[in-house]
C-alpha positions in Angstrom: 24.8 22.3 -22.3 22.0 19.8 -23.3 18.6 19.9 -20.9 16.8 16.8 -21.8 13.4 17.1 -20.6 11.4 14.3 -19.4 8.5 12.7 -17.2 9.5 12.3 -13.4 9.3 8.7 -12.2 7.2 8.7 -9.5 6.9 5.4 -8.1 3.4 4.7 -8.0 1.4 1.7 -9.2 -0.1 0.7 -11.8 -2.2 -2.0 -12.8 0.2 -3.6 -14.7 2.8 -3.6 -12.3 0.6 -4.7 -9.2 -0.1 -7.7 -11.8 3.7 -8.5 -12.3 4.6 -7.9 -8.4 1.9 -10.6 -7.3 3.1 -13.0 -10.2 6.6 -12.2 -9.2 6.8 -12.1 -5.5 2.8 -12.9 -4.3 2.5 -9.7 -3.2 3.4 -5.5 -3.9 3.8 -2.7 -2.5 1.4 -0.2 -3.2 3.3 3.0 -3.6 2.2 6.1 -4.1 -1.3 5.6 -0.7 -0.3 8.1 1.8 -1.3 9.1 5.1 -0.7 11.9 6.7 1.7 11.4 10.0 0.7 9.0 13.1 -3.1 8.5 11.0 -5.1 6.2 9.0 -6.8 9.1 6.8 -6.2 8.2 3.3 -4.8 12.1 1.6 -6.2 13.0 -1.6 -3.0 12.5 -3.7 -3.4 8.6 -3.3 -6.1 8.7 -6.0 -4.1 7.8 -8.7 -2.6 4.5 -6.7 -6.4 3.6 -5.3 -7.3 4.1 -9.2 -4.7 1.5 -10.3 -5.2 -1.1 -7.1 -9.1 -0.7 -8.2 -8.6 -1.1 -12.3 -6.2 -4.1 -11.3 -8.8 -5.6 -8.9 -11.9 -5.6 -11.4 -9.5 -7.1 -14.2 -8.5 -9.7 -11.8 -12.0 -10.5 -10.6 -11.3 -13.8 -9.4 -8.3 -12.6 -7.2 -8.7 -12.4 -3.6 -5.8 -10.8 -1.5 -4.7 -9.3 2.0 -4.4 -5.7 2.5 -1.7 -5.4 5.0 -0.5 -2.2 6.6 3.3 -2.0 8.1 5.0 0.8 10.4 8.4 1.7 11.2 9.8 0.6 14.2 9.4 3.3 15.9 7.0 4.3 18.5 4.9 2.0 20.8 4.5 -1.4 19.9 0.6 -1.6 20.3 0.7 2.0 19.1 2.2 0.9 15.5 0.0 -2.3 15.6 -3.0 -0.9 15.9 -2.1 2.3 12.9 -1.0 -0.4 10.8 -4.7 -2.2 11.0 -5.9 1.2 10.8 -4.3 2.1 7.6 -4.8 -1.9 5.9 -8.4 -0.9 7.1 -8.6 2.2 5.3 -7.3 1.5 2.0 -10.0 -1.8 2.1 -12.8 0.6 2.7 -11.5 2.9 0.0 -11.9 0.0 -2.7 -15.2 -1.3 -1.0 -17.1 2.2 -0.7 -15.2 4.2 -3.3 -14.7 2.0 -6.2 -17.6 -0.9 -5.7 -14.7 -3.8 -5.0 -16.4 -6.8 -3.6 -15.6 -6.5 0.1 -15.3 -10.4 0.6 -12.6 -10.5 -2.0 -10.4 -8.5 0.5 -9.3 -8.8 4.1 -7.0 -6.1 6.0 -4.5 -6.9 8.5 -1.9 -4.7 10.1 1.9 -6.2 11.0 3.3 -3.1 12.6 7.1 -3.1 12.7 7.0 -7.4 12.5 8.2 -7.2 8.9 10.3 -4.5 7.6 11.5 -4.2 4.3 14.9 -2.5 5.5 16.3 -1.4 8.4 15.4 1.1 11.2 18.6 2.4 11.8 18.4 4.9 8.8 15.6 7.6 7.8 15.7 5.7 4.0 14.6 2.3 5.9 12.2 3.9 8.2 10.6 5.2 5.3 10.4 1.9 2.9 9.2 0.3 6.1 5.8 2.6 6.0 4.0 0.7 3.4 0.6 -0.8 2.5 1.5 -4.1 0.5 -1.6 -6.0 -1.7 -0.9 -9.8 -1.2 -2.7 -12.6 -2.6 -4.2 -14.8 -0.9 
């Protein structure tokens, strides 16, 4: 038996990939923010993702763009509006306070559960619908 041994793929951004996303698509998801359940408090492992979004941001210094937070569908409506917002709102304060990002290059809107990515029917789709996505604007 042969044990190869390499690094885990862990999803998150980086600058270079929020670059291609936005060329790609318009937008990205930023993997690797979290939250803990049913809040807007940004947890401490989402530094490295807040360090890429950041190092992308002040390479791309003419680049405005929406932050916009998304739930799962379920819950309350208003409920999931209003933690989406919250979230979108907390990331832009991160970059604003945290990392010196001009604050009137960014907006923050929350969607709730009005755009999923995949389904709700299935715990996989629920959780790909819990995102913060960067989108240019």
């Amino acid at each position: 038996e042969i044990v190869e041994i390499s690094q885990m793929e862990t999803g998150l951004v980086t600058a270079e990939s929020i670059g291609e996303g936005l060329k790609a698509e318009g937008r990205v998801v930023l993997d690797g923010i979290f939250f803990d359940t049913d809040k807007a408090t940004i947890k401490a492992e989402s530094t490295p993702a807040l360090d890429a979004i950041a190092t992308f941001l002040r390479d791309n210094a003419a680049l405005n763009a929406y932050i916009v937070g998304h739930t799962d569908g379920t819950g309350e409506f208003e409920h999931n509006m209003r933690l989406s917002n919250d979230r979108a709102a907390a990331v832009l304060a991160a970059l604003v306070n945290d990392y010196k990002i001009a604050p009137e290059r960014l907006v923050s809107q929350g969607v709730g559960p009005l755009a999923p990515a995949r389904t709700n029917r299935t715990d996989a789709g629920r959780t790909k619908n819990r995102r913060v996505e960067l989108v240019e604007r």
